[in-house]
N, C-alpha and C positions, 0 to 999 in steps of 0.2 A: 033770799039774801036782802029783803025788805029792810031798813031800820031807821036808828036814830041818824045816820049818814050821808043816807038815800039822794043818790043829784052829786055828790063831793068827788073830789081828785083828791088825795091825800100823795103826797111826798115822803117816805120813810128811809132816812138813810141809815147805815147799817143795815135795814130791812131784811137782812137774809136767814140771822140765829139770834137764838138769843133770846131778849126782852125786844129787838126792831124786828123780829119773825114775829113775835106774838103781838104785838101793835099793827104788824101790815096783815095778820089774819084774821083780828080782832074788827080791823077798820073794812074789810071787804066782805067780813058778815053782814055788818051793820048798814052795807050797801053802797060803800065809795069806793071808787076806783084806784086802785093803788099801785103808785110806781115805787115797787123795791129797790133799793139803791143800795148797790154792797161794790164792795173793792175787786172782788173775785167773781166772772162769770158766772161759774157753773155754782155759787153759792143765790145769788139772786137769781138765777134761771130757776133753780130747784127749789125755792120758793115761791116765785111767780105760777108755777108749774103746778104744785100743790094747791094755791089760792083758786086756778082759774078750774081747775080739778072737782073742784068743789063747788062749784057754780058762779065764783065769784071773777072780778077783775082785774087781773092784774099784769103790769109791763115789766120785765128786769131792767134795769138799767146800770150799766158800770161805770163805776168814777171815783178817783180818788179826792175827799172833798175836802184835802186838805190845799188841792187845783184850782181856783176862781172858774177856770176856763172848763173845766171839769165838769162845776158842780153847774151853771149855767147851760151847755151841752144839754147834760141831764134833764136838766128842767125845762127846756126847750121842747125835748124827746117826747116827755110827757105831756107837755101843752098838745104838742101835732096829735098824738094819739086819743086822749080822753079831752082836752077843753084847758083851761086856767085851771089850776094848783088852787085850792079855796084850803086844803090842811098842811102845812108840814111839820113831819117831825124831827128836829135836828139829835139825831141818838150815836152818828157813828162816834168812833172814840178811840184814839190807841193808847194803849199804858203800862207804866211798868215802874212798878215799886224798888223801890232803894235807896242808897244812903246819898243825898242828894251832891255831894262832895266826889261821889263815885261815880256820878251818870254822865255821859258823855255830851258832845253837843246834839250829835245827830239824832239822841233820844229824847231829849230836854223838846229839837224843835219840832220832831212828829208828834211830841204829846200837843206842844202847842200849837201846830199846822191842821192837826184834824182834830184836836177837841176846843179848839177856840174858834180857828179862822174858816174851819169849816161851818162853822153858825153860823159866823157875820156872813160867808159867800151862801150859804142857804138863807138867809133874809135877802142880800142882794138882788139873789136870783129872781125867787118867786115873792116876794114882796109887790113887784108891780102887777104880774099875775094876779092876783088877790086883791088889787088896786082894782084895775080890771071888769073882776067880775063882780066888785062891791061888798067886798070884804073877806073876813078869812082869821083860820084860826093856826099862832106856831105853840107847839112844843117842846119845848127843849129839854133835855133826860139831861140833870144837873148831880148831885150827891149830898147825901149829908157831909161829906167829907169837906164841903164848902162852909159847914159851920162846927166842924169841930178839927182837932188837932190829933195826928197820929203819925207814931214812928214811920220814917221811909215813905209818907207818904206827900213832902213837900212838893211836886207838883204836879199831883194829880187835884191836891186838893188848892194850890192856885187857881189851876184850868176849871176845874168846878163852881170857886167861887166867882170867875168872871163870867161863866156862865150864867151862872144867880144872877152878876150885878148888871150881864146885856141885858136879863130878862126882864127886870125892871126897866129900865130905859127906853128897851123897845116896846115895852109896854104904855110908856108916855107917847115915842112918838110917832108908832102905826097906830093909835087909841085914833085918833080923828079920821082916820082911814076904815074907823071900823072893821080893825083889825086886832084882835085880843095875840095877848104874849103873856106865856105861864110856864113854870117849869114845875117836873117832877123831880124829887132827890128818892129814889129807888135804897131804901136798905140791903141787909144781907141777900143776896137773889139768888139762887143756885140758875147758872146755866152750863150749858157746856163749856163754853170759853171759861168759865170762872171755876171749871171741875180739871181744869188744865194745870193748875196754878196753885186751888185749894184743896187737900186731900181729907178725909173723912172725919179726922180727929180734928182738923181745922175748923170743918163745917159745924160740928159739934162745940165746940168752943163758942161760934160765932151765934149759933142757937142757943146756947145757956143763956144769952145778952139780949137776948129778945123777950121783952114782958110778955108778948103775946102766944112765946114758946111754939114758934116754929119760923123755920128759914120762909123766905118771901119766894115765889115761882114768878115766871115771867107774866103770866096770865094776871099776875095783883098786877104789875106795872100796866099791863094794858088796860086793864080798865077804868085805872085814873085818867089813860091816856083818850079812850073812849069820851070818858066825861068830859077831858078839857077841849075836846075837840067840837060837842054837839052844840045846840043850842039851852039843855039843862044849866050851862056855866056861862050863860049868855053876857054876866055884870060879873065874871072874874077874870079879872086881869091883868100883870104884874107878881103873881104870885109864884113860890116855890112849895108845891104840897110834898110833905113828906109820907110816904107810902113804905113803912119798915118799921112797922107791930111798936112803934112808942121805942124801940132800939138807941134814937138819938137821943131822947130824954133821960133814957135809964144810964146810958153813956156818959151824958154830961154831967 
């Protein structure tokens, strides 16, 4: 479990399915320590369980990070267990499509309590962690949705672009801290949560819009996420990489 990693605590929230399973499995090949951070017990257990299964390391951790007190807990947990937090990736996210006229309040603020403010309380947290140990790299899982426009989807794709526009800013100013801020915007991704929601003829639609003619897997998401974590992206910082086969180009 040697790699480009090797020595690192990464923080992955969502961490249990998905595209933040395949970034916390990703990141404990390559030889960091990694606290899974999911909403549901027995989903971060059964990840953690797998990673350490494998030779790797890793802690569950549970929190809802749309919680200040929550998402600090957590990172705390992780401090006592592996050292200072040197990666994190802010990925959790809850969501739900529709006619923005028809969404309630209660839904409007869990998209924005845990796809917005759980970024800013994951910078909060391990931010000085990474102060700390002399630097450190975040990740933020953003969307192309943040730069283009689609039906039902007013605000998911708010939450996405302030996403984008912390990542810039926290890219100004953890930068002196020697602390790089990047985001990925993940295209079509089949995972399970999105096989909940998208059925076959969907997913097919969503493949014919892909130049590069086929859906994205979680494993493409990890390995940008791999990159913007290592020392390879050492002078990138501020950015949103798009990772969805040229999909937003063909889009726009």
């Amino acid at each position: 479990m040697a790699g480009r990693l090797e020595g690192r605590v990464a923080l992955v929230t969502g961490g249990g399915r998905g595209i933040g399973r395949a970034i916390s499995e990703a990141y404990a090949r390559e030889g960091a320590a990694v606290g899974v951070l999911d909403l549901k017990p027995e989903i971060a257990g059964e990840a953690a369980d797998a990673i350490n299964a494998a030779g790797g390391k890793a802690l569950p951790l549970v929190a809802n990070v749309g919680k200040r007190d929550e998402v600090f807990a957590a990172a705390a947990k992780l401090k006592e267990a592996f050292g200072p937090t040197t990666i994190l990736v802010n990925n959790a996210m809850f969501n739900r499509y529709g006619s923005l006229l028809e969404q309630d309040e209660k839904t409007i603020g869990l998209m924005i309590d845990v796809g917005f403010k759980g970024v800013i309380w994951g910078y909060q947290a391990v931010v000085p962690q990474m102060q700390e140990a002399g630097g450190g790299a975040i990740v933020n899982i953003a969307s192309p949705a943040a730069l283009i426009a689609f039906k039902h989807g007013i605000m998911y794709s708010s939450v996405k672009a302030a996403v984008q526009a912390s990542t810039r800013s926290a890219a100004a100013e953890f930068g002196p801290m020697n602390i790089r801020v990047n985001a990925i915007a993940p295209g079509s991704t089949r995972t399970d949560g999105a096989n909940l929601v998208v059925d076959e003829a969907g997913w097919e639609r969503r493949r014919q819009k892909v130049p590069l003619g086929r859906l994205g897997e979680p494993e493409d998401i990890a390995n940008a996420a791999v990159f913007l974590a290592s020392e390879e992206s050492s002078w990138v910082s501020g950015d949103m990489m798009l990772v969805d086969g040229a999909m937003t180009f063909a889009f726009s």
